[in-house]
N, CA, C and O atoms as CSV, one atom per row, in Angstrom:
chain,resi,resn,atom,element,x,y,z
A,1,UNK,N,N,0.368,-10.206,16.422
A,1,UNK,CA,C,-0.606,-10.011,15.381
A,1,UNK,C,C,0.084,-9.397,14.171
A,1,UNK,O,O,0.964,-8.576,14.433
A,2,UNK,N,N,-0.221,-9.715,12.605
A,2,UNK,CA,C,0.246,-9.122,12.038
A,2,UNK,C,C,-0.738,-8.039,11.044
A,2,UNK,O,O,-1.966,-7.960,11.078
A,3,UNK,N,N,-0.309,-7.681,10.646
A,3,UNK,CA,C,-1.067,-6.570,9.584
A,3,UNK,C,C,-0.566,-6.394,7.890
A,3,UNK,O,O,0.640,-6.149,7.857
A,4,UNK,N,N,-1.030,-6.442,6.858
A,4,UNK,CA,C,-0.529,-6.654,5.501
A,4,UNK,C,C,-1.234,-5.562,4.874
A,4,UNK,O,O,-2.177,-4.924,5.342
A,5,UNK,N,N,-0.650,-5.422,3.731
A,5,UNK,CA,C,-1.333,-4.521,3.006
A,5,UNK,C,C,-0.735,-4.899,1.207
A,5,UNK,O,O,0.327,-4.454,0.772
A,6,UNK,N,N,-1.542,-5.647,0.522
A,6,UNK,CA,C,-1.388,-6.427,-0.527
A,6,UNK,C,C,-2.099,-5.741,-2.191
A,6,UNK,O,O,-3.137,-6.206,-2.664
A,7,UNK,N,N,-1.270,-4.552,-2.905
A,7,UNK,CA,C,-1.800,-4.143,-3.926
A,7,UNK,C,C,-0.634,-4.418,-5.358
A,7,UNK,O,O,0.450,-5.002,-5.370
A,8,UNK,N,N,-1.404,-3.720,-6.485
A,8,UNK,CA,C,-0.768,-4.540,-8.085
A,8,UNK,C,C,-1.464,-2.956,-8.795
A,8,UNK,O,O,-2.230,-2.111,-8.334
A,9,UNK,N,N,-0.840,-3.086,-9.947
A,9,UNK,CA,C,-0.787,-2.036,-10.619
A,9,UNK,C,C,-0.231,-2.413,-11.977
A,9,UNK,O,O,0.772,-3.125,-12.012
A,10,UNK,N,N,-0.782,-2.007,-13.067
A,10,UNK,CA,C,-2.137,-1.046,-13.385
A,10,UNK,C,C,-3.201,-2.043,-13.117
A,10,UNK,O,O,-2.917,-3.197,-13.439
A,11,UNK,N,N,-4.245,-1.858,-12.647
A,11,UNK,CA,C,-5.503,-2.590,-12.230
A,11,UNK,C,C,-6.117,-3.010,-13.933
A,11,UNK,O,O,-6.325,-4.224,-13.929
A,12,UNK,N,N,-6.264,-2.747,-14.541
A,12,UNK,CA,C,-6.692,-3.608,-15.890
A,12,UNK,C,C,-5.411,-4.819,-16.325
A,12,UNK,O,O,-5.796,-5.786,-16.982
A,13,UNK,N,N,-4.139,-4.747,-16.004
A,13,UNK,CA,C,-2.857,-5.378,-16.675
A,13,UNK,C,C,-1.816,-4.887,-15.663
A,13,UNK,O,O,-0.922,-4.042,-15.724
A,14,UNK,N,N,-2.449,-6.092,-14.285
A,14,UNK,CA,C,-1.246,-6.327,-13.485
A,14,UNK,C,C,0.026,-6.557,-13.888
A,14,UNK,O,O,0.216,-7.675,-14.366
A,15,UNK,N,N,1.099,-5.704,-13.824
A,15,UNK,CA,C,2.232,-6.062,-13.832
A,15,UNK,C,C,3.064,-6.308,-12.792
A,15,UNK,O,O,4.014,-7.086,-12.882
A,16,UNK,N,N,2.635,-5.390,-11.294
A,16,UNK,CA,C,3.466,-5.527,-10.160
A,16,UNK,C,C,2.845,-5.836,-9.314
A,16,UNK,O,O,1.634,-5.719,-9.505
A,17,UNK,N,N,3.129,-6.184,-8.451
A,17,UNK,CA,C,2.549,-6.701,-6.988
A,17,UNK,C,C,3.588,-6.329,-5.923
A,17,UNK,O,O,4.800,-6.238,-6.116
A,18,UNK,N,N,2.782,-6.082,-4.501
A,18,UNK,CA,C,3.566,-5.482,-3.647
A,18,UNK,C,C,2.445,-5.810,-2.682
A,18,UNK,O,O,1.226,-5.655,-2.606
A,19,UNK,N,N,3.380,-6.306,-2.020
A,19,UNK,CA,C,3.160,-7.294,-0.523
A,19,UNK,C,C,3.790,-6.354,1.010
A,19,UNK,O,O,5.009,-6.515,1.055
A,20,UNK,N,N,3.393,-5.651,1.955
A,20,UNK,CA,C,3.775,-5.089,2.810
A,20,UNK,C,C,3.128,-5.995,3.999
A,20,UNK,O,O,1.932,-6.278,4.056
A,21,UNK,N,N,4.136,-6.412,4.958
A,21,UNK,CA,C,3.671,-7.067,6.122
A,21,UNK,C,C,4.141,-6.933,7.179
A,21,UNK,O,O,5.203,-7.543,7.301
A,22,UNK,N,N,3.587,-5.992,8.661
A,22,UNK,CA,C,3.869,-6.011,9.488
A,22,UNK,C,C,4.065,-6.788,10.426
A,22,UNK,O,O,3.030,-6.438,10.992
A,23,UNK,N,N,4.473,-7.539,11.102
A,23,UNK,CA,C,4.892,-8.657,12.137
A,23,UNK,C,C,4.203,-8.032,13.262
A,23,UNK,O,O,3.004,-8.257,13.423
A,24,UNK,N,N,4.969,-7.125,14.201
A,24,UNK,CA,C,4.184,-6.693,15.646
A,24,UNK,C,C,3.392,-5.591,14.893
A,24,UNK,O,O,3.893,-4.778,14.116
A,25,UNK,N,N,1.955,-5.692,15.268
A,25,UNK,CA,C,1.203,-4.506,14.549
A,25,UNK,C,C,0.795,-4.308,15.625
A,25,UNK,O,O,-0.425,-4.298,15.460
A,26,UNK,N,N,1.011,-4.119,16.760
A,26,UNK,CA,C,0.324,-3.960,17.926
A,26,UNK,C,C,1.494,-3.618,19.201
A,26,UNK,O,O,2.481,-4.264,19.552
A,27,UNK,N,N,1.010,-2.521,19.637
A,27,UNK,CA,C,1.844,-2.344,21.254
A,27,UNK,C,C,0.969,-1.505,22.465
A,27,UNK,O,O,0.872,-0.287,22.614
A,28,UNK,N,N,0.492,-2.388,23.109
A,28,UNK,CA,C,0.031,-1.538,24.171
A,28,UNK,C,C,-1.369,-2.042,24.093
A,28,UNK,O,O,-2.219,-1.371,24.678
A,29,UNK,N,N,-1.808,-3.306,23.354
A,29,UNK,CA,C,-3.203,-2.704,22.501
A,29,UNK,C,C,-3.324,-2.127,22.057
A,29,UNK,O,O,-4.504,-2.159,21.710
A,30,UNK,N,N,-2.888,-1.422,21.699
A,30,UNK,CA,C,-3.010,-0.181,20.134
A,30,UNK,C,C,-2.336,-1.020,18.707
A,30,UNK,O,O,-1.236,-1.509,18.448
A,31,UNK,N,N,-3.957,-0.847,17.796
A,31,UNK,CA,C,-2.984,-1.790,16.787
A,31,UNK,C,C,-2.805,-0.832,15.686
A,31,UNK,O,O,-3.816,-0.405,15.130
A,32,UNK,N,N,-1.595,-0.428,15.289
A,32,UNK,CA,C,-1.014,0.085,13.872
A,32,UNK,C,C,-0.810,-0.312,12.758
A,32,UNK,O,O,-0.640,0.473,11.825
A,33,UNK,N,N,-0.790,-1.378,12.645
A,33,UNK,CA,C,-0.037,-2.502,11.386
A,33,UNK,C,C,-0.694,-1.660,9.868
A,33,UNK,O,O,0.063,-1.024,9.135
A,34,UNK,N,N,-1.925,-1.772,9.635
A,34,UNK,CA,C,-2.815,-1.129,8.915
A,34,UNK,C,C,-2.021,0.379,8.393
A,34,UNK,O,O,-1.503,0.471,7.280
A,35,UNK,N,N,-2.032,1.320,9.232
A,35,UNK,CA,C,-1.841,2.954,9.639
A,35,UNK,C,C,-0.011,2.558,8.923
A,35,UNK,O,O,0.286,3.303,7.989
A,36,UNK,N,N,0.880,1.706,9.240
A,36,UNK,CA,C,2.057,1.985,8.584
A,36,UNK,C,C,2.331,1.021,7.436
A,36,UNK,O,O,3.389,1.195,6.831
A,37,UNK,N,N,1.295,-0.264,6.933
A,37,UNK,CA,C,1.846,-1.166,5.916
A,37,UNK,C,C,1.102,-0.193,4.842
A,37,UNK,O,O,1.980,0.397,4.212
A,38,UNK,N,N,0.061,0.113,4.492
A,38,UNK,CA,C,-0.562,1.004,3.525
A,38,UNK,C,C,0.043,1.895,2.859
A,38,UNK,O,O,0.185,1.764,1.643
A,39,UNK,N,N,0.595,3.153,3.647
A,39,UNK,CA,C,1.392,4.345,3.054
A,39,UNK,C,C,2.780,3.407,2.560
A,39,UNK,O,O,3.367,4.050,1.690
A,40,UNK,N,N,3.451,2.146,2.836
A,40,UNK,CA,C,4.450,1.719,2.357
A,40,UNK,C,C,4.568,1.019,1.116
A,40,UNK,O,O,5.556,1.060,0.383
A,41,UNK,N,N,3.437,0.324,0.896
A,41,UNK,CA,C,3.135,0.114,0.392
A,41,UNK,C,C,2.568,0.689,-1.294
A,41,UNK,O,O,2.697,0.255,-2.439
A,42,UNK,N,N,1.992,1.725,-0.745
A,42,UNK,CA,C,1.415,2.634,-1.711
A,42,UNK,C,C,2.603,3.188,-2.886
A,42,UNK,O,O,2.661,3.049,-4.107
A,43,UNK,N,N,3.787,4.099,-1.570
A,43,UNK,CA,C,5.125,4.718,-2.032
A,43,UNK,C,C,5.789,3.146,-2.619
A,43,UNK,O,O,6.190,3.428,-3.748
A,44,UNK,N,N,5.982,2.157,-2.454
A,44,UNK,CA,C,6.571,1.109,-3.179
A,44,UNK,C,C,6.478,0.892,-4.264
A,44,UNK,O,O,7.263,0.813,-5.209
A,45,UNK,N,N,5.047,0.747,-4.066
A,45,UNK,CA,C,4.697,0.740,-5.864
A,45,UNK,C,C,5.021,2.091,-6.328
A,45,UNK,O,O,5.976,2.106,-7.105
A,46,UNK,N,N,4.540,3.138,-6.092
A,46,UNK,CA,C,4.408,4.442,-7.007
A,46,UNK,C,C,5.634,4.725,-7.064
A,46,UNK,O,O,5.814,5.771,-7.687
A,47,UNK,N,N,6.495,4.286,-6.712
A,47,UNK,CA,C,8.007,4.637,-7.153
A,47,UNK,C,C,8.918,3.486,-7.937
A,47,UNK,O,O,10.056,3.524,-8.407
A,48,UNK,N,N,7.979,2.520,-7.871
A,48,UNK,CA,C,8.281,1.185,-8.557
A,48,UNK,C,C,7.932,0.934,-9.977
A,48,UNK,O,O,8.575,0.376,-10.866
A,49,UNK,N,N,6.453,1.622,-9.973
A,49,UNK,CA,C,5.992,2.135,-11.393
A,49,UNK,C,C,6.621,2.914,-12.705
A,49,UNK,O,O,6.476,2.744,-13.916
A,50,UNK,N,N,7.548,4.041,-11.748
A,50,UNK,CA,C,8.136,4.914,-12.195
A,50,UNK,C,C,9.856,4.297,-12.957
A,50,UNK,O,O,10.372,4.436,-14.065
A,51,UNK,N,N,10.184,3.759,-11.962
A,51,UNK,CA,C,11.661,2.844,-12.360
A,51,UNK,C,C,11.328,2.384,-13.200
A,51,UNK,O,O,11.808,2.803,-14.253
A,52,UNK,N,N,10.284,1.219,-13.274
A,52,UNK,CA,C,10.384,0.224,-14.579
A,52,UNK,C,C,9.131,0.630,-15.793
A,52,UNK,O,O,8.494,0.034,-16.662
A,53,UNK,N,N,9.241,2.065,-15.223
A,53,UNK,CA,C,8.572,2.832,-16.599
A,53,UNK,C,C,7.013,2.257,-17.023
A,53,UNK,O,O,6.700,2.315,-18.212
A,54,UNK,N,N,6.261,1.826,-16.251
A,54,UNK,CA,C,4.642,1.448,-16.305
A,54,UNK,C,C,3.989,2.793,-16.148
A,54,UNK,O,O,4.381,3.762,-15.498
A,55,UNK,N,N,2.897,2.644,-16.890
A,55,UNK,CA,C,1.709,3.904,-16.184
A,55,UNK,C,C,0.915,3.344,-15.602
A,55,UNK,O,O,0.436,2.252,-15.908
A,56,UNK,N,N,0.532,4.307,-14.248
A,56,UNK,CA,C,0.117,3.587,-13.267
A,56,UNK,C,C,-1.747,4.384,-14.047
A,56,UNK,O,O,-2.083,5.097,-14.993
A,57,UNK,N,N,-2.434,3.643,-12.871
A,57,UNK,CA,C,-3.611,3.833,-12.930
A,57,UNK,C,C,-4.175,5.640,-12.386
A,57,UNK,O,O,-4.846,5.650,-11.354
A,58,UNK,N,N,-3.946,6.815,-12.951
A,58,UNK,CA,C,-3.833,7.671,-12.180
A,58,UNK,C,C,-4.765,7.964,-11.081
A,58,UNK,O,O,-4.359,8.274,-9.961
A,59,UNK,N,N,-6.086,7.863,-11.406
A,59,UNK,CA,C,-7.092,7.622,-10.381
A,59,UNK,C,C,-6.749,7.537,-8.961
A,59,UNK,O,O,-6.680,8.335,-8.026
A,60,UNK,N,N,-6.446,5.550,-9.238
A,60,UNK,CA,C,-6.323,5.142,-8.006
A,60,UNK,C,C,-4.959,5.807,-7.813
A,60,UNK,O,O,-5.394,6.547,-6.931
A,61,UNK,N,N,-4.017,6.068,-7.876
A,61,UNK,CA,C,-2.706,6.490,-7.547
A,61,UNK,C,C,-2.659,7.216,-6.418
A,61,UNK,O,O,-2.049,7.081,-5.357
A,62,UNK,N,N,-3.928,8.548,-7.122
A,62,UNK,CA,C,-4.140,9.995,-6.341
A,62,UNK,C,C,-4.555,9.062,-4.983
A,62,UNK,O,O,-3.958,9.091,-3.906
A,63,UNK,N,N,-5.823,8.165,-5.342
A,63,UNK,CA,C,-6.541,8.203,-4.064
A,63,UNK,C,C,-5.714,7.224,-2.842
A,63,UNK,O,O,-5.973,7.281,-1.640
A,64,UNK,N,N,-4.713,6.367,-3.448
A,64,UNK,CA,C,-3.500,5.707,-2.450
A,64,UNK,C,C,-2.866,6.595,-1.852
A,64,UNK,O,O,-2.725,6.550,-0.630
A,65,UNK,N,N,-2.446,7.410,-2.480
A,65,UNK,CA,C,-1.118,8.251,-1.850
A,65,UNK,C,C,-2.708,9.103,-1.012
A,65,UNK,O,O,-2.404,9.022,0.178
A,66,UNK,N,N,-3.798,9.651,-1.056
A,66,UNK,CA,C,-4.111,10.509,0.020
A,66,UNK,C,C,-5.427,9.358,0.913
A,66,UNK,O,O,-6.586,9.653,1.206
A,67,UNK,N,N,-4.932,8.481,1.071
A,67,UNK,CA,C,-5.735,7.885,2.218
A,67,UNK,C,C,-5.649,8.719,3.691
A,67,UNK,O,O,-4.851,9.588,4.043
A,68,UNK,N,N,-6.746,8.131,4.381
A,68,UNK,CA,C,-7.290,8.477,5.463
A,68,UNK,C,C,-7.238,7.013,6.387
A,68,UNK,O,O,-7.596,5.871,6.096
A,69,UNK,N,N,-6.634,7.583,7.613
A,69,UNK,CA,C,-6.758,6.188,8.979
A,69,UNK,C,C,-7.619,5.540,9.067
A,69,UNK,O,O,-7.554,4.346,9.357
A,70,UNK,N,N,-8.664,6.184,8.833
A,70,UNK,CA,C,-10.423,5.352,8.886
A,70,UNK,C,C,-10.415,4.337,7.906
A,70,UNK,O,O,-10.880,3.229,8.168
A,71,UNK,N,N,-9.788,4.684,6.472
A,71,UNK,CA,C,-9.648,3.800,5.454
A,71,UNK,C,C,-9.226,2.312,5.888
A,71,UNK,O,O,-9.788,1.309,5.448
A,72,UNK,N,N,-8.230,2.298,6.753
A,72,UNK,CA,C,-7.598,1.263,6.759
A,72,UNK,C,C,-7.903,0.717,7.963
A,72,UNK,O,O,-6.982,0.014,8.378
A,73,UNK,N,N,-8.510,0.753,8.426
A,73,UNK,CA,C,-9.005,-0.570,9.650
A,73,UNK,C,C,-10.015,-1.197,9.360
A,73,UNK,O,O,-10.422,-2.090,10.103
């Protein structure tokens, strides 16, 4: 099973896109894919923003970087 986690930034004037995709999101029946493509995702961009000098959306920024597990399933 896989698991993705697919965001862009600044949300009015996409400039980046960032694609995170887990392959095995699952062991045991327990599925993770969600719980580790998100936070990678998130830090990708927000440090990606920063390199090629964009302002990110601060809002959403805050609320990426402090997600919750519940969020993402």
């Amino acid at each position: 099973m896989q698991k993705s986690r697919f965001c862009g930034a600044p949300v009015e004037d996409p400039q980046l896109l960032v694609l995170v995709v887990v392959n095995q999101s699952s062991v045991g029946g327990e599925t993770f894919g969600g719980k580790v493509a998100a936070p990678a995702a998130a830090s990708i961009l927000k440090q990606s923003l920063v390199y090629l000098r964009i302002s990110p959306d601060e809002h959403l920024l805050k609320a990426a970087t402090n997600w919750k597990d519940e969020d993402i399933e």
